[in-house]
N, C-alpha and C positions, 0 to 999 in steps of 0.2 A: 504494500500500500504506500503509497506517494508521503511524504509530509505534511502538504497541503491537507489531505483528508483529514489525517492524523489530527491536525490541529484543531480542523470545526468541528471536530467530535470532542478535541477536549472542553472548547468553548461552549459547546452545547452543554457539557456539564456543567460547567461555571453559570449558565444563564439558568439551573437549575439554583443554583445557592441565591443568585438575582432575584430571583422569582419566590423563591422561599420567606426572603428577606422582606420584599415588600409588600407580602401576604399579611407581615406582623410578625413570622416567626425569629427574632432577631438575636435571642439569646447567645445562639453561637457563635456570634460573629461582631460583636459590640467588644470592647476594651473590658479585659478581664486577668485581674494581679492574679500572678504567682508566684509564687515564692520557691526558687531553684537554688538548691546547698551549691552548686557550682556557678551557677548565672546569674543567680540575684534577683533581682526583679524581673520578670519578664512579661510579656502577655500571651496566656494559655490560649485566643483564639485568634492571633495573629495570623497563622496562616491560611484558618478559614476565611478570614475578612480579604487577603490577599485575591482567595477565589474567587469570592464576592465580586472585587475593584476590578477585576478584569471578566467577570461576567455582565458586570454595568457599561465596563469599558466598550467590551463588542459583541454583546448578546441583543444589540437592531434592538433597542428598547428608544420611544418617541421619549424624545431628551426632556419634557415637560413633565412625563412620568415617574422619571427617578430624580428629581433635583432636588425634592427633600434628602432622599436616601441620601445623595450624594454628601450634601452639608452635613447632616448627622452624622454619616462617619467618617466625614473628615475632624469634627469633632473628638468624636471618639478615638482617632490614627493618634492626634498631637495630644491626647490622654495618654497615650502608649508612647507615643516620645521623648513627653515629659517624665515619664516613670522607668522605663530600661533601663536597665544598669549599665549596659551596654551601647547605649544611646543609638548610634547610627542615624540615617534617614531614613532607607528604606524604601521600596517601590511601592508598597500601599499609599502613602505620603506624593509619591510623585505619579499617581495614576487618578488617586484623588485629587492634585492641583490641577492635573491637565482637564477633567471633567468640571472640574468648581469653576475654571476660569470661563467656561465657555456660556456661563448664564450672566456673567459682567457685573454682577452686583456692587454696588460699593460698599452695602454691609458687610460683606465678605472679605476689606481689607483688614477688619481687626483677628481676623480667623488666619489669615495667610502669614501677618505680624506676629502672633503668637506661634504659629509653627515655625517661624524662622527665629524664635528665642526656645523652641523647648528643648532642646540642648546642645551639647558645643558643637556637636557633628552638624545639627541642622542651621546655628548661627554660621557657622564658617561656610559649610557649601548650599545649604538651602536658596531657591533663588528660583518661587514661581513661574517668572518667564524662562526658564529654560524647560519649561513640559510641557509649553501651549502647543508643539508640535512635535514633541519629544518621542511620541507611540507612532508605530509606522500603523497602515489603516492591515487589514487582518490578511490582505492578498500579496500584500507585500511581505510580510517576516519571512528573514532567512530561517534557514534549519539551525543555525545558531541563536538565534531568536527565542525558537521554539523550544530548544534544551532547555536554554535561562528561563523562561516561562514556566515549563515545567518542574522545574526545581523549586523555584520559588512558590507556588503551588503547590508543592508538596504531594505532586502525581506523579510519582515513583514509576508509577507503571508505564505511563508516557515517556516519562523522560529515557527508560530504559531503550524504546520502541524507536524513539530520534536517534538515540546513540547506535543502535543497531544500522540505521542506515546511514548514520556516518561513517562507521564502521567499512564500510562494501566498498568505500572507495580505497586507493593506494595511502597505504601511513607513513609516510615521510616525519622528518624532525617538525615540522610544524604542525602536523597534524597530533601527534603524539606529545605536545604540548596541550593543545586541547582536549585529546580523551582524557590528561591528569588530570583539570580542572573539572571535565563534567564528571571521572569519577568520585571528585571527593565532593563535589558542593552539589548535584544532579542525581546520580545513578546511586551513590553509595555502594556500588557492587564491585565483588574482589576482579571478577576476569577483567572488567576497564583499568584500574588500578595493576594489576599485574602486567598487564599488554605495554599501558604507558610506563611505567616505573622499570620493564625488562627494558623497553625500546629505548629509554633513555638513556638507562646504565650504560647498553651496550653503545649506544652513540658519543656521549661521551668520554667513553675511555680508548673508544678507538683510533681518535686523534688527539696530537697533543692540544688543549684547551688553553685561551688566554684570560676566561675567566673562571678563577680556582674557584670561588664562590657556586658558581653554576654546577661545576663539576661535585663539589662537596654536596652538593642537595639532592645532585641526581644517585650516587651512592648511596647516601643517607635515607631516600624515599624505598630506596631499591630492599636496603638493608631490611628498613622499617615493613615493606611489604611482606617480605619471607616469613619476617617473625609474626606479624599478626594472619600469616597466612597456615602457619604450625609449623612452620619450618624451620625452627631458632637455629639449629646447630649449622646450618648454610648458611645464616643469615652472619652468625658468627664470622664463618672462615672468608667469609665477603668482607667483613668488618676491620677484622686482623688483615686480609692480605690488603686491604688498604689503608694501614695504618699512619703513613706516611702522610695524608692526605689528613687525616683527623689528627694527625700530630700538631698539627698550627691551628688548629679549632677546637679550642678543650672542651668549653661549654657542648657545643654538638658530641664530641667524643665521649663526655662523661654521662651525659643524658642517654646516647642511645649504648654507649656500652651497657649502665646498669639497668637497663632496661632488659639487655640478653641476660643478664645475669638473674635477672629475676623471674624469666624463663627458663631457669634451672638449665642452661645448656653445657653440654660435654668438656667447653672449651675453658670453663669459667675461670678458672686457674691464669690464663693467660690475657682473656681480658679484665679480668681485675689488677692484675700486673702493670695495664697500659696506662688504664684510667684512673688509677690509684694516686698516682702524683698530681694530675691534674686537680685532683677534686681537693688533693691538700693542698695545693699553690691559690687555688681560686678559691677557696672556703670562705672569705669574705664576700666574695662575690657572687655567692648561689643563687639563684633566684631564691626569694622566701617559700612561695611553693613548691622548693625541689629539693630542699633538703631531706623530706620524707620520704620519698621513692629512694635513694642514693643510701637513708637509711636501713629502707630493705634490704637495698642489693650490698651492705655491708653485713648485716644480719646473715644472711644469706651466705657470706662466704666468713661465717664464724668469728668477726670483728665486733663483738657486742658494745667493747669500750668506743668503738669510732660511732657506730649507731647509734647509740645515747646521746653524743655529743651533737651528731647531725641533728636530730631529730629535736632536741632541747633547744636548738639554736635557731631551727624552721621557728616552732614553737614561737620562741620567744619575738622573732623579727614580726609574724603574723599577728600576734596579741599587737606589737606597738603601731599597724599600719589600721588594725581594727579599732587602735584608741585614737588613732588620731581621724581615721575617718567619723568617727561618731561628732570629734570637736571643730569637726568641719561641719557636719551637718546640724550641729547649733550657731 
């Protein structure tokens, strides 16, 4: 099946959540806190409102129909703005400005002011007039388009079905720059991720690089895929035979070594040996959040007095960024 088709079938579902919404049934899809031990605030129905904005966007609905909807939950987007812990902008925010602008109100500039102050990301890049034509109309989106759409959507199952036929063409170095990104932000699925992360390894080391940085990330992804793929002890001997290359990048080095090591793998002995100095030269320098992983993987290789001390020190840097964040928000 074509993309094109692909696409009005996803829209058609999206003008199912449109149509649901301006029925009354709205609960799902209005600004709604939650509270995530790793994300902070967030909002639990962000991404259905998402399907929402782009089933009002191009679900052929007569524009006088949904122009309350529209206002309400633009409304509701810069509630979720202003509340992320993670701030960003976000595409509901700019799928909403493109629709709001298009009924010209002027009551509507104190609603566009207040979304360009609900936080840092949206004061710095926020900027209405750049979304009055920002959506291409639905005949036009590329098939890169279409992947971004369905990701953000949160239609896994779409987005898998675009990547597929991205896939059938030849995968060159630039194409396999894009399966990495729609595996990790799109498809979430290992074979995309493994295709890109082998295809890169292997392009990268096959000529010498003039940027080491490139080169380190394509190893490092490569590394990182094996392990979460169950393959620790390859991922290892990949790790070790390029030690030279994580020898000038501790932080990478000590992260993804104890990382293998906390995957119990074969080799541990030796990459512990690598990363061991690293982590005592930079032990100021840990992120606060990595001290505790690093005191696994000390645990792990029977270092109890170095794991007390990591772990103590994570501890104590996180209590004083949690005390000062509290006396910031008085």
């Amino acid at each position: 099946m074509e993309y094109m088709e692909l696409l009005k079938q996803m829209i058609a579902e999206c003008r199912n959540d449109a149509e649901r919404y301006l029925s009354g049934d709205k609960q799902d899809y209005l600004y709604c806190l939650e509270k995530d031990e790793k994300y902070g605030n967030t909002d639990s129905n962000y991404t259905n409102r998402t399907r929402l904005c782009y089933g009002l966007m191009y679900g052929e609905f007569e524009p006088e129909s949904i122009e309350d909807a529209v206002r309400e939950l633009f409304v509701s987007e810069v509630i979720s703005r202003e509340n992320e812990s993670f701030q960003g902008i976000g595409v509901n925010i700019e799928l909403l400005s493109a629709m709001l602008q298009k009924y010209a109100s002027p009551d509507d500039d104190s609603l566009f002011k207040r979304a360009k102050n609900a936080n840092f990301d949206c004061f710095c890049g926020y900027d209405k007039d750049l979304y009055a034509d920002y959506f291409p109309a639905l005949e036009d989106f590329t098939l890169d388009e279409c992947i971004d759409a369905a990701g953000k959507m949160g239609k896994t199952d779409y987005a898998c079905k675009f990547v597929d036929i991205f896939k059938a063409q030849p995968m060159g170095f630039e194409e396999l720059k894009r399966l990495r990104s729609y595996a990790m932000y799109d498809t979430k699925r290992m074979s995309d991720r493994e295709l890109a992360a082998a295809g890169l390894y292997e392009y990268y080391i096959s000529q010498p690089q003039e940027n080491e940085y490139a080169l380190l990330t394509a190893v490092e992804e490569y590394v990182l895929m094996l392990a979460d793929k169950g393959e620790a002890d390859k991922a290892a001997d990949i790790f070790l035979k390029h030690s030279d290359i994580f020898s000038t990048h501790h932080r990478t080095a000590y992260e993804v070594g104890s990382r293998l090591i906390r995957d119990d793998i074969s080799r541990k002995d030796d990459v512990w040996r690598f990363i061991l100095p690293m982590i005592t030269s930079e032990f100021d320098r840990i992120a606060p959040i990595g001290y505790a992983p690093l005191a696994e993987s000390a645990e792990k290789m029977g270092d109890k007095t170095l794991a007390k001390i990591l772990r103590k020190t994570g501890e104590k840097k996180l209590a004083a960024i949690r005390k000062e964040s509290e006396r910031f928000k008085r």
